[in-house]
C-alpha positions in Angstrom: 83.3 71.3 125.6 83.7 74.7 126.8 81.6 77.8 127.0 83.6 79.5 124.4 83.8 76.5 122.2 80.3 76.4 121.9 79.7 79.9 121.4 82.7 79.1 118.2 80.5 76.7 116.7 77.4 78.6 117.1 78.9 81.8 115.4 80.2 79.3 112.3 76.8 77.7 111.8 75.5 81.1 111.7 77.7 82.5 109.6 78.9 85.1 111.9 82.4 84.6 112.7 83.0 88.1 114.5 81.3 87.1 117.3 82.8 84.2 119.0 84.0 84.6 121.9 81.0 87.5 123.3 77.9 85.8 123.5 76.1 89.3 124.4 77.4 90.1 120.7 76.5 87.3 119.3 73.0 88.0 120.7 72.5 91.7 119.4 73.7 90.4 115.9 71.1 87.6 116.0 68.4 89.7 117.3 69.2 92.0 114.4 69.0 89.2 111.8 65.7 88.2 113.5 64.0 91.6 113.2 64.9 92.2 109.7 63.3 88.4 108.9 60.6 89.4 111.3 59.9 92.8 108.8 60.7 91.6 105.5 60.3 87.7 105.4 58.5 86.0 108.7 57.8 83.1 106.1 61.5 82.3 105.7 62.0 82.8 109.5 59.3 80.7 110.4 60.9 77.9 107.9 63.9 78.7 109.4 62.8 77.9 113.1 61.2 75.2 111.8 64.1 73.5 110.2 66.0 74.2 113.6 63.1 72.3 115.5 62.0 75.8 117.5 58.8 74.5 119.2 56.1 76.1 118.2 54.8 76.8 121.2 57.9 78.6 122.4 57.7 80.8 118.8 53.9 81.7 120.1 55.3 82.9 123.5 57.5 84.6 121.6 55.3 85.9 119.5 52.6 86.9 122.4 51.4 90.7 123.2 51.9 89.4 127.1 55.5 88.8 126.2 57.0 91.4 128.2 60.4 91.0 125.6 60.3 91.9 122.4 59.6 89.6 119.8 63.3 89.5 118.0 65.0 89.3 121.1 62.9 86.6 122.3 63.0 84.5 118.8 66.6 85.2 119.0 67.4 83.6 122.3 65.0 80.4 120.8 67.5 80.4 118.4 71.1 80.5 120.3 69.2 77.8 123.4 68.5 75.2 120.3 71.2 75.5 118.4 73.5 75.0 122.3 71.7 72.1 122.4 72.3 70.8 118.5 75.9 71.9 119.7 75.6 69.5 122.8 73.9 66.7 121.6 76.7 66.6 118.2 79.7 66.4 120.5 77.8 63.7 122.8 76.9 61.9 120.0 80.2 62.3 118.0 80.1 59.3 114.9 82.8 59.0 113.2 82.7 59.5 109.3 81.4 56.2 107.5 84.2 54.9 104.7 83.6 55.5 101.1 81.3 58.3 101.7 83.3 61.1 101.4 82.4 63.6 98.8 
């Protein structure tokens, strides 16, 4: 799978089609998304991380006064490394669609 095919799949999952082939892009609109949860809803955004599997010890580092990155960025690049490797382990682990359970 391909740089660009990755950075596709990403973009759908996330609902941001724009942005698929420029991942810089893809990171400034994630990092905005990111401060506006980390403002108005860091309940939802820690659920969020959560339900991605974010480590939390990685969202603490984040998270840290001696994080010399800010906090959005940094929670925003948790976000695009986990889901490339949802990405990677989906297309290594490709199963095919079990019969009679289409819906």
């Amino acid at each position: 799978m391909s740089k660009e095919d990755t950075y596709d799949l990403i973009s759908n999952n996330l609902g941001l089609n724009e942005f698929q082939e420029n991942s810089e892009e893809l990171l400034a609109a994630v990092t905005e998304r990111v401060a506006w949860y980390l403002e108005h809803n860091v309940d939802l955004l820690m659920s969020y991380l959560y339900r991605l599997d974010v480590l939390e010890k990685d969202i603490n580092q984040a998270l840290s006064n001696q994080n010399p990155t800010s906090p959005d960025l940094s929670i925003a690049r948790l976000i695009l490394d986990r889901q490339l490797q949802r990405v990677a382990t989906k297309h290594r682990y490709k199963v095919d669609p079990i019969d009679g359970w289409e819906f």
